[in-house]
N, CA, C and O atoms as a Maestro MAE file, in Angstrom:
{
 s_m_m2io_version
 :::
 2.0.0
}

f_m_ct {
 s_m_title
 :::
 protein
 m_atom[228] {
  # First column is atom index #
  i_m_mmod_type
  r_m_x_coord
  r_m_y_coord
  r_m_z_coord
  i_m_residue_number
  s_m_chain_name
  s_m_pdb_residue_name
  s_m_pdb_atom_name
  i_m_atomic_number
  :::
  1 25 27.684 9.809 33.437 1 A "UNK " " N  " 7
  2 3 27.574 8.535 32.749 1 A "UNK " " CA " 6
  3 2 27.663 7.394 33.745 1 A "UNK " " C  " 6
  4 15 27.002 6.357 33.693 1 A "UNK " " O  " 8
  5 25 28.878 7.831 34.972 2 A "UNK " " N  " 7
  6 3 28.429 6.513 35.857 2 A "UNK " " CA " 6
  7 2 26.969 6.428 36.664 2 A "UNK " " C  " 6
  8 15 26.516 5.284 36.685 2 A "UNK " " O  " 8
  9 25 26.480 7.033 37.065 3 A "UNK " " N  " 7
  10 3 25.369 6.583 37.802 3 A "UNK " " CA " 6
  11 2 24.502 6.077 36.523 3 A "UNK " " C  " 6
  12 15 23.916 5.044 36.845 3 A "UNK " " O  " 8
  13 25 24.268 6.388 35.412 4 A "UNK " " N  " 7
  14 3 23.629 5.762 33.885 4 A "UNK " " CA " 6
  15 2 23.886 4.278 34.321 4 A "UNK " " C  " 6
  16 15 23.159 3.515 34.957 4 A "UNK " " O  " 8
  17 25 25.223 4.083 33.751 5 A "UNK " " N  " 7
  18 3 25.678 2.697 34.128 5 A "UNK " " CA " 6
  19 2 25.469 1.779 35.642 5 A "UNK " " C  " 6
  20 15 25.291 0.567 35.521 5 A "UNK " " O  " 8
  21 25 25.483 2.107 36.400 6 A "UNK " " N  " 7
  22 3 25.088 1.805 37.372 6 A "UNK " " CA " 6
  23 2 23.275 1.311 37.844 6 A "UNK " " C  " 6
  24 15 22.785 0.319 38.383 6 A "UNK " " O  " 8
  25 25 22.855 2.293 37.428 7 A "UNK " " N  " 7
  26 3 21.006 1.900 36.738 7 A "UNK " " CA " 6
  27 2 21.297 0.720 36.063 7 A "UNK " " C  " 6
  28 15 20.951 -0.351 36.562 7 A "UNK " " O  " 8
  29 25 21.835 0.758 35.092 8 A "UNK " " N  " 7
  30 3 21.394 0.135 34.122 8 A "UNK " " CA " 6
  31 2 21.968 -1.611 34.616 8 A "UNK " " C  " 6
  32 15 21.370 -2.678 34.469 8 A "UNK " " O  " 8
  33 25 23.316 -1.336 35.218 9 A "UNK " " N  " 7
  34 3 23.863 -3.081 35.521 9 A "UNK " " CA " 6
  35 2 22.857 -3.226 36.533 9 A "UNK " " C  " 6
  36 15 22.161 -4.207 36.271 9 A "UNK " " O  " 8
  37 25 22.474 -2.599 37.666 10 A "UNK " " N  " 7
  38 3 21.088 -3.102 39.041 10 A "UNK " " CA " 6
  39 2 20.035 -3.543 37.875 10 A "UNK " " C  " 6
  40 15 19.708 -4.628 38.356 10 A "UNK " " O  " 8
  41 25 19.474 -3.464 36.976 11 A "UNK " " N  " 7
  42 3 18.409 -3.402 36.198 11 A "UNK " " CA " 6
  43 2 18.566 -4.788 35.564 11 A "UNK " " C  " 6
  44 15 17.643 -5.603 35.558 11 A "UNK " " O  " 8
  45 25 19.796 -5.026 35.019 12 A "UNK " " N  " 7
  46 3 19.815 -6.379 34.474 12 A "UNK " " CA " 6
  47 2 20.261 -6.935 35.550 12 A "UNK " " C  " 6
  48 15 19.982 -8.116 35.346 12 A "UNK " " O  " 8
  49 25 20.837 -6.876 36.705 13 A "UNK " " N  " 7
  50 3 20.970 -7.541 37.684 13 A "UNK " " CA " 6
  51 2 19.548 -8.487 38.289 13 A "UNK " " C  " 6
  52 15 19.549 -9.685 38.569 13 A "UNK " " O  " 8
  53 25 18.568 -7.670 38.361 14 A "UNK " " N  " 7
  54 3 17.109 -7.902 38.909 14 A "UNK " " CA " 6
  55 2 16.494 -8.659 37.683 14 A "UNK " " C  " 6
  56 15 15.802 -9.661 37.867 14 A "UNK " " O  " 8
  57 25 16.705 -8.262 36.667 15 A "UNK " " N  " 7
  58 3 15.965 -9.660 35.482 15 A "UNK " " CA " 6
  59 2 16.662 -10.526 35.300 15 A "UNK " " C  " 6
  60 15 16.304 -11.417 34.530 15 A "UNK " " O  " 8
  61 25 17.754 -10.573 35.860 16 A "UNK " " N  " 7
  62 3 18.314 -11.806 35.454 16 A "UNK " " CA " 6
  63 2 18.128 -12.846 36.732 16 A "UNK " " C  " 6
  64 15 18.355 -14.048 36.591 16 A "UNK " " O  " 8
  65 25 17.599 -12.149 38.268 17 A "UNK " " N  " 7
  66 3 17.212 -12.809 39.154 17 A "UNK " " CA " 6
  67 2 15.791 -13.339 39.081 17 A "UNK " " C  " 6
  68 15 15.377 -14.295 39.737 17 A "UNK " " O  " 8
  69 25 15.095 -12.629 38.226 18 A "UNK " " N  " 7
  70 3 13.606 -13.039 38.006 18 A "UNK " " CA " 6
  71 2 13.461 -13.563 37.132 18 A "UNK " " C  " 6
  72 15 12.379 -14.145 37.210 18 A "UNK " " O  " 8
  73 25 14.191 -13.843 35.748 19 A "UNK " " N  " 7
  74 3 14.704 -14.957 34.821 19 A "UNK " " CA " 6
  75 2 14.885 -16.345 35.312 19 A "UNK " " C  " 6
  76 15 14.392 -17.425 34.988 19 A "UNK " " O  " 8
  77 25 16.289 -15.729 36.749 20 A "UNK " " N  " 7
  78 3 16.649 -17.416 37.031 20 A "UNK " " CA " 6
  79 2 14.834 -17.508 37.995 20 A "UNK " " C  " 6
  80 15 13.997 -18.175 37.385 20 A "UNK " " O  " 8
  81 25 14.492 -17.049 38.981 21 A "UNK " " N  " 7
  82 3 13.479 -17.328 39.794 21 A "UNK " " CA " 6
  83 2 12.493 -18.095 38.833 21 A "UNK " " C  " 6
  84 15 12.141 -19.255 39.048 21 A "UNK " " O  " 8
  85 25 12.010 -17.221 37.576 22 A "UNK " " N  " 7
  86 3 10.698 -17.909 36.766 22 A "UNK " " CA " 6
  87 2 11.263 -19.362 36.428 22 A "UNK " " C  " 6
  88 15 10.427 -20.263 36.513 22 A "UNK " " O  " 8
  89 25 12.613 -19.740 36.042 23 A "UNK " " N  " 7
  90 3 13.175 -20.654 35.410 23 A "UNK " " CA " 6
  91 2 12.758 -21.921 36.455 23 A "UNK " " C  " 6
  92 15 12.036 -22.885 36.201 23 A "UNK " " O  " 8
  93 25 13.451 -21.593 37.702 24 A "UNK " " N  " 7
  94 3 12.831 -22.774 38.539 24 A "UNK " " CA " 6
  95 2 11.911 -22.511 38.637 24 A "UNK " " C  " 6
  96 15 11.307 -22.979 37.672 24 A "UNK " " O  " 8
  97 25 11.161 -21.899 39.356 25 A "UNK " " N  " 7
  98 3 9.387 -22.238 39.470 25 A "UNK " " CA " 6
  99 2 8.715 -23.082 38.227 25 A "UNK " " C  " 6
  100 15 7.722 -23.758 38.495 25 A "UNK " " O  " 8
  101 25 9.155 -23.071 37.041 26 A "UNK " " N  " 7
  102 3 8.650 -23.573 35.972 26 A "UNK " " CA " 6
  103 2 9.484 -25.137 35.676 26 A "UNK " " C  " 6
  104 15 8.931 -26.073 35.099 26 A "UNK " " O  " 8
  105 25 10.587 -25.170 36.083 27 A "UNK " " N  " 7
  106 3 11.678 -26.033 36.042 27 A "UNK " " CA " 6
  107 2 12.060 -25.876 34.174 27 A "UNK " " C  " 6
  108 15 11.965 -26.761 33.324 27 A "UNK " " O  " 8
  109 25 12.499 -24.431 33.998 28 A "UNK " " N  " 7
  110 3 12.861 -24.121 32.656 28 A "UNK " " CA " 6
  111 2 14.448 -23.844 32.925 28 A "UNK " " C  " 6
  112 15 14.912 -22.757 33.269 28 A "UNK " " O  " 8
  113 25 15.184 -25.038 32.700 29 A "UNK " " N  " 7
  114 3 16.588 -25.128 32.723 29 A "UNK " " CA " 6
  115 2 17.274 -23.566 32.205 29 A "UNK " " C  " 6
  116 15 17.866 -22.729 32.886 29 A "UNK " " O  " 8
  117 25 16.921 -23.556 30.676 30 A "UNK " " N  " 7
  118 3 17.729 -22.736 30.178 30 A "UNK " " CA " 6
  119 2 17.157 -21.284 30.251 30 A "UNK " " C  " 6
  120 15 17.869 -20.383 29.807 30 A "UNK " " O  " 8
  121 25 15.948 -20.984 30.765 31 A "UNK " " N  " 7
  122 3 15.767 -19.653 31.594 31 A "UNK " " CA " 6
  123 2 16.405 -19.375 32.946 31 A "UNK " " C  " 6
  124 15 16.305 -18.235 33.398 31 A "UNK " " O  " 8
  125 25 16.844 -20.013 33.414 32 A "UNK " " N  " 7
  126 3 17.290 -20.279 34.835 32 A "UNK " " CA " 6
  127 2 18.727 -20.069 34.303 32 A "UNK " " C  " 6
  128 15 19.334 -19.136 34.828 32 A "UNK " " O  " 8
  129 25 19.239 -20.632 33.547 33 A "UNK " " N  " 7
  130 3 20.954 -20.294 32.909 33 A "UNK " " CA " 6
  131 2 20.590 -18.823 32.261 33 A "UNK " " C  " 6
  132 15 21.080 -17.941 32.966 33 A "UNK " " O  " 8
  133 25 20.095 -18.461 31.476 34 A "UNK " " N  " 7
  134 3 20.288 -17.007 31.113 34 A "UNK " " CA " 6
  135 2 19.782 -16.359 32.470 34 A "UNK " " C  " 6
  136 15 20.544 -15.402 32.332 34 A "UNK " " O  " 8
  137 25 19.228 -16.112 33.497 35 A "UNK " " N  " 7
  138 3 18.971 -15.579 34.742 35 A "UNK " " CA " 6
  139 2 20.113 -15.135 35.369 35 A "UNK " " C  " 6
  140 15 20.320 -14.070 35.951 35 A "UNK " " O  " 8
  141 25 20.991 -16.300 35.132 36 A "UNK " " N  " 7
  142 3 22.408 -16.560 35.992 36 A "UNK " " CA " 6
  143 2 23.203 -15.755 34.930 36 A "UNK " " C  " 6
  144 15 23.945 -14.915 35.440 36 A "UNK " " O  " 8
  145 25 23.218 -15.789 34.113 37 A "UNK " " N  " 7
  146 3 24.494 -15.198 33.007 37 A "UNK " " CA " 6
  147 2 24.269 -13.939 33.127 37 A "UNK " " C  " 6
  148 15 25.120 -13.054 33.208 37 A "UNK " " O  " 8
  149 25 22.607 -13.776 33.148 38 A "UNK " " N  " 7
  150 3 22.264 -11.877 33.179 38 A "UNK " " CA " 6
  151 2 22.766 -11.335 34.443 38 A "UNK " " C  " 6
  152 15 23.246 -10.214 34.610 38 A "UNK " " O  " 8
  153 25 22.622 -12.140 35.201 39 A "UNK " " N  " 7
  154 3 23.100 -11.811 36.421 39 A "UNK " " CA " 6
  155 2 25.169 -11.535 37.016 39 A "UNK " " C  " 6
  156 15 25.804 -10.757 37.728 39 A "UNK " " O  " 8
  157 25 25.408 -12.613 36.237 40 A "UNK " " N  " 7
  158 3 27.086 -12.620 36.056 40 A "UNK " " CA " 6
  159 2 27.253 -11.370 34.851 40 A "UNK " " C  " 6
  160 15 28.241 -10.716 34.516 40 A "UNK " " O  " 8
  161 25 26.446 -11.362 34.576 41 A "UNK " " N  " 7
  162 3 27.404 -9.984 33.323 41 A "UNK " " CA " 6
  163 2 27.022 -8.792 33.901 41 A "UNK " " C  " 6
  164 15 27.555 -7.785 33.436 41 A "UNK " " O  " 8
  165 25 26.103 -8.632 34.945 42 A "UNK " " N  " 7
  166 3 25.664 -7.224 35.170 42 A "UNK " " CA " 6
  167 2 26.865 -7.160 36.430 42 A "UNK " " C  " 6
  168 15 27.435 -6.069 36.399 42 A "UNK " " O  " 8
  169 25 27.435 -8.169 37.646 43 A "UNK " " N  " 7
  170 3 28.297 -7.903 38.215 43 A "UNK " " CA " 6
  171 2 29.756 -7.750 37.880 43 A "UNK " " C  " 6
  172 15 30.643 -7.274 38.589 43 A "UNK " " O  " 8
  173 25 29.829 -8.200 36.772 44 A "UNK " " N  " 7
  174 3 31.090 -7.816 35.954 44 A "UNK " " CA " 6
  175 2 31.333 -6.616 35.789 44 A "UNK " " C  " 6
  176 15 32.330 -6.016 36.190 44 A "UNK " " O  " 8
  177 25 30.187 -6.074 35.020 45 A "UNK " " N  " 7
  178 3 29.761 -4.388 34.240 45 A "UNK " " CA " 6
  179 2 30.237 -3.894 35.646 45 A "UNK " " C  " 6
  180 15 31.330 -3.368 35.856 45 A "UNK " " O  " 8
  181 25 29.306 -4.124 36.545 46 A "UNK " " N  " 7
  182 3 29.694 -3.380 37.851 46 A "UNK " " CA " 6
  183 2 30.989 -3.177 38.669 46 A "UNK " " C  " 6
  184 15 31.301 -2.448 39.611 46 A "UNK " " O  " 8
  185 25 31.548 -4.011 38.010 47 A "UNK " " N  " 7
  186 3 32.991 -4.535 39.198 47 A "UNK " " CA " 6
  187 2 33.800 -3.066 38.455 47 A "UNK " " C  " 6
  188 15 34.473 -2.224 39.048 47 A "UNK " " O  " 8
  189 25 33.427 -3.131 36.857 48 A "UNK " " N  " 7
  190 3 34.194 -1.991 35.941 48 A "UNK " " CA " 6
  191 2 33.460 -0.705 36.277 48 A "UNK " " C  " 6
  192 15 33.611 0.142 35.396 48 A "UNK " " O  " 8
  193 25 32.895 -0.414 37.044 49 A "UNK " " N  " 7
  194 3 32.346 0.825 37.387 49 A "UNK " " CA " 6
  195 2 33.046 0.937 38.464 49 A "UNK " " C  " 6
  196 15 33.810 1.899 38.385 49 A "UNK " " O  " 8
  197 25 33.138 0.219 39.695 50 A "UNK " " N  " 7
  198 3 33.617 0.350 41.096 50 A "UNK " " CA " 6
  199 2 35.263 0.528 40.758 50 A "UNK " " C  " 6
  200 15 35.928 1.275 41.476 50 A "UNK " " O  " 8
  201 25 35.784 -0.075 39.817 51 A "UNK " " N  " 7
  202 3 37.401 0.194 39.306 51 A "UNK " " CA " 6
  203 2 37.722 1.860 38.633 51 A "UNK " " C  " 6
  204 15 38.715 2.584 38.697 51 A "UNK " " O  " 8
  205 25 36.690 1.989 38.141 52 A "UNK " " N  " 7
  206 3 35.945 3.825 37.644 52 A "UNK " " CA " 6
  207 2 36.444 4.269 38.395 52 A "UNK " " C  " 6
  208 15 37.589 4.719 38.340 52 A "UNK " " O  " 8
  209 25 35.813 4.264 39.189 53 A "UNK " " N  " 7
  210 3 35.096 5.022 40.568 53 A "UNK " " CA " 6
  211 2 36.060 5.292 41.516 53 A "UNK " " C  " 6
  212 15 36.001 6.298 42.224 53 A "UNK " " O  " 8
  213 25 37.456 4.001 41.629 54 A "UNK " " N  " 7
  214 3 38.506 4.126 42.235 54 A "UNK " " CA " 6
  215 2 39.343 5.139 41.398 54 A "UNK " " C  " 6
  216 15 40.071 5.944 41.979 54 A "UNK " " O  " 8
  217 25 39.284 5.120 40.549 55 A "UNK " " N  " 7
  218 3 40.887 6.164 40.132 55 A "UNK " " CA " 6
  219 2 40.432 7.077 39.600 55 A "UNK " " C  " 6
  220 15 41.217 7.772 38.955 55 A "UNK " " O  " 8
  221 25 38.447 7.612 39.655 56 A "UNK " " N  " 7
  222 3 38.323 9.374 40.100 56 A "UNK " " CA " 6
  223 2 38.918 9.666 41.405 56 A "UNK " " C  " 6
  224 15 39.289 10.837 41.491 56 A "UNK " " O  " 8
  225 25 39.071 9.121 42.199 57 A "UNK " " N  " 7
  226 3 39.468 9.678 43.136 57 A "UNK " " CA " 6
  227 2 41.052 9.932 43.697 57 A "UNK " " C  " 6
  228 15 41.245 10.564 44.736 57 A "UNK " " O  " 8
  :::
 }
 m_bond[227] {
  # First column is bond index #
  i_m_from
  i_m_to
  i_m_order
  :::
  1 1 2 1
  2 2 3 1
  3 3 4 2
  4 3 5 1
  5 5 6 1
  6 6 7 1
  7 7 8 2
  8 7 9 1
  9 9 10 1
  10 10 11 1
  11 11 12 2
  12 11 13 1
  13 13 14 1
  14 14 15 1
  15 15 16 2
  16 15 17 1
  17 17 18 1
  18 18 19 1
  19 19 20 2
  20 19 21 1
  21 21 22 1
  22 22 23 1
  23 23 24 2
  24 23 25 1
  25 25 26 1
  26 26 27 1
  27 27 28 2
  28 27 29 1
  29 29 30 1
  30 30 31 1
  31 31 32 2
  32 31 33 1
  33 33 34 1
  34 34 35 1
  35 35 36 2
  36 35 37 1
  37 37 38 1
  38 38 39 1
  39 39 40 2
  40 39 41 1
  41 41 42 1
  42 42 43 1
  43 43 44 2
  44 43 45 1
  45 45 46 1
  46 46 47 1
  47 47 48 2
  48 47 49 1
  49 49 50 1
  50 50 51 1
  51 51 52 2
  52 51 53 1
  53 53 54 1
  54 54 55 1
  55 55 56 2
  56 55 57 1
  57 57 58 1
  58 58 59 1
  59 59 60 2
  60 59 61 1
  61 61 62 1
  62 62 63 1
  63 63 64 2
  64 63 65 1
  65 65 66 1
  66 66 67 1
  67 67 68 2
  68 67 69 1
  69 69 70 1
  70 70 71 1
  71 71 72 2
  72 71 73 1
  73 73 74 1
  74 74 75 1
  75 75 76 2
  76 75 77 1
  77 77 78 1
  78 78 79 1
  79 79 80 2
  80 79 81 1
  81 81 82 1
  82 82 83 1
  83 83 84 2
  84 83 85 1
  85 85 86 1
  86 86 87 1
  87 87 88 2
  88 87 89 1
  89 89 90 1
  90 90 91 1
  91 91 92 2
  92 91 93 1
  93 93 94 1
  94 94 95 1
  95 95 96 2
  96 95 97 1
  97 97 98 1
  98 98 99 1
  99 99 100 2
  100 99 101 1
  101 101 102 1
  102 102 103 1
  103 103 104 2
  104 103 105 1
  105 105 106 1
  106 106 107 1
  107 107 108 2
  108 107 109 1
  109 109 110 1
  110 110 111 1
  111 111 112 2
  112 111 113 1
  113 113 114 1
  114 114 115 1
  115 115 116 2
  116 115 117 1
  117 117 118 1
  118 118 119 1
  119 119 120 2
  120 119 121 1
  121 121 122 1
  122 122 123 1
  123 123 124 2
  124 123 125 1
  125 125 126 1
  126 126 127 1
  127 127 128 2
  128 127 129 1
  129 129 130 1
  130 130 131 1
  131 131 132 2
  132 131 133 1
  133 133 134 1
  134 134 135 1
  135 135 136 2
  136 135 137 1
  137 137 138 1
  138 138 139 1
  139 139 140 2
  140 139 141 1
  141 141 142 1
  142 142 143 1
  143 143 144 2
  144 143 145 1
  145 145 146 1
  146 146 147 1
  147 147 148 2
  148 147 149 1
  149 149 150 1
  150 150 151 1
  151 151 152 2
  152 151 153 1
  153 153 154 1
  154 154 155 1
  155 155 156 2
  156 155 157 1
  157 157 158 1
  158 158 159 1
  159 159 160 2
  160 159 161 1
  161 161 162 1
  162 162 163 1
  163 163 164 2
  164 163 165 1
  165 165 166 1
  166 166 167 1
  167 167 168 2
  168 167 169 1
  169 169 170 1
  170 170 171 1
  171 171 172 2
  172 171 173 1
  173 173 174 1
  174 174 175 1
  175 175 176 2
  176 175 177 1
  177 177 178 1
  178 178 179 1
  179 179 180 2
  180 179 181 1
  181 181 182 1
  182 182 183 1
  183 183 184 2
  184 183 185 1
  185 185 186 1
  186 186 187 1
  187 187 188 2
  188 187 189 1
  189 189 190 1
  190 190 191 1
  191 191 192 2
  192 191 193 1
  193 193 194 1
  194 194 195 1
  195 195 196 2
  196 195 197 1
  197 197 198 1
  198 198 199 1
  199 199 200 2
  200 199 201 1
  201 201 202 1
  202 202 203 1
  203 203 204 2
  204 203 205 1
  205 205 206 1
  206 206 207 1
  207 207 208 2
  208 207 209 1
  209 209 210 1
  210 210 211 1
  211 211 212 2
  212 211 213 1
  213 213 214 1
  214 214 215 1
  215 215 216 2
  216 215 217 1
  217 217 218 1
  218 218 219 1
  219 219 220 2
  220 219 221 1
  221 221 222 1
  222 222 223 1
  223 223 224 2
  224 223 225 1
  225 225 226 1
  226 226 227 1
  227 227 228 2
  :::
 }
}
């Protein structure tokens, strides 16, 4: 299940960088804020995988 999770936070990690990217190129404020949020919630998700990951071991 972790490497699942792990796919899956890189995955929204990368649309939420090409969210914020389209947002400026277009100067679309609030695509550019969900870019950033997709992006802050997928390193969150992740931070709770790497905390996982510490106390399998």
């Amino acid at each position: 299940m972790g490497a699942e999770d792990k796919i899956r936070n890189t995955a929204q990690d990368l649309s939420g960088k090409s969210k914020e990217a389209a947002g400026e190129a277009t100067d679309d404020e609030q695509l550019e804020a969900e870019g950033k949020a997709d992006q802050s919630a997928a390193s969150l998700k992740q931070a709770g995988e790497n905390v996982k990951d510490a106390f399998k071991r």
